[in-house]
C-alpha positions, 0 to 999 in steps of 0.5 A: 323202215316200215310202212307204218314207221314211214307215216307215223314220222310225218305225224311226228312231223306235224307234232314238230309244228304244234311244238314249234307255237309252244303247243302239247306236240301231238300229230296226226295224218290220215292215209288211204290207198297209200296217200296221206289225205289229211293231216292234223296237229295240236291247235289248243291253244292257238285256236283257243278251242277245246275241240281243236286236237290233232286227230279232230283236225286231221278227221275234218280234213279227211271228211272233207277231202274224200266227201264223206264222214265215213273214213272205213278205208283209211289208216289214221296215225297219231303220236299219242293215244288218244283222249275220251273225245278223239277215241270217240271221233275216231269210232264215230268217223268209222277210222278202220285201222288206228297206229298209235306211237306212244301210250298215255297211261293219265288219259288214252283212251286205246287202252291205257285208261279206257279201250274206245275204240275196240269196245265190243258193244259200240256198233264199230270198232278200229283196228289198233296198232300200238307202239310204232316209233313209241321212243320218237313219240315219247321222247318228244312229248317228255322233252317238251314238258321238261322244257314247260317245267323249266321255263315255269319255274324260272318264271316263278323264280323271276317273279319271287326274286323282284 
């Protein structure tokens, strides 16, 4: 096993709790000289704020551990590619390397839709590794919408049948 695969097992891990309060399983954690320092998961819902994504999670954990917004010499691994609003945190938060599991070709923006984090005109831009432990990644993520999609339409059915 990797050095890479090894982390982004424990961001699958904190996907595993975002899954666990019926939340899109999506896990973060941020490393630096080979320490986890912080780590973050999908809170959506539970927190019921827009802005409470794993990698933001994770982010705010960092910043405050190590005393510092600038996270230059840390390593962030995350599950899923991230959204215009974490790609843009990412790179204002100066992450130096980002390891992505599985891409998200309706929304990333590392990328699949956009590319924000290497975007040549912005004043920083990430080191990005894609594909580490894609299969884990998106078998989690396509089980726990295939699960949403039953339990919605047996909901749906319980409510035409009454």
């Amino acid at each position: 096993m990797t050095v890479d695969e090894r982390y982004m097992k424990e961001a699958l891990r904190q996907a595993r709790k975002a899954e666990a309060l019926e939340e899109v399983p999506i896990g973060c954690v941020i490393v630096r000289e080979g320490q986890v320092i912080a780590r973050g998961y999908n809170r959506r819902n539970t927190d019921k704020n827009t802005l409470s994504h794993a990698e933001l999670n994770a982010i705010r954990k960092a910043s405050k551990k190590t005393g510092d917004w600038r996270l230059e010499d840390c390593t962030m691994y995350i599950t899923l590619e991230p959204c215009q609003m974490c790609a843009g945190a990412i790179v204002q938060a100066r992450v130096g390397r980002v390891v992505i599991g599985a891409m998200n070709p309706k929304a990333g923006c590392a990328g699949s839709v956009l590319n924000l984090l290497e975007h040549p005109q912005f004043n920083h831009q990430a080191d990005v590794e894609r594909g580490v432990l894609e299969k884990e990644c998106s078998e989690m993520l396509s089980a726990f919408f295939q699960h949403l999609r039953e339990s919605r339409k047996k909901e749906k059915n319980m409510l035409t049948n009454k």
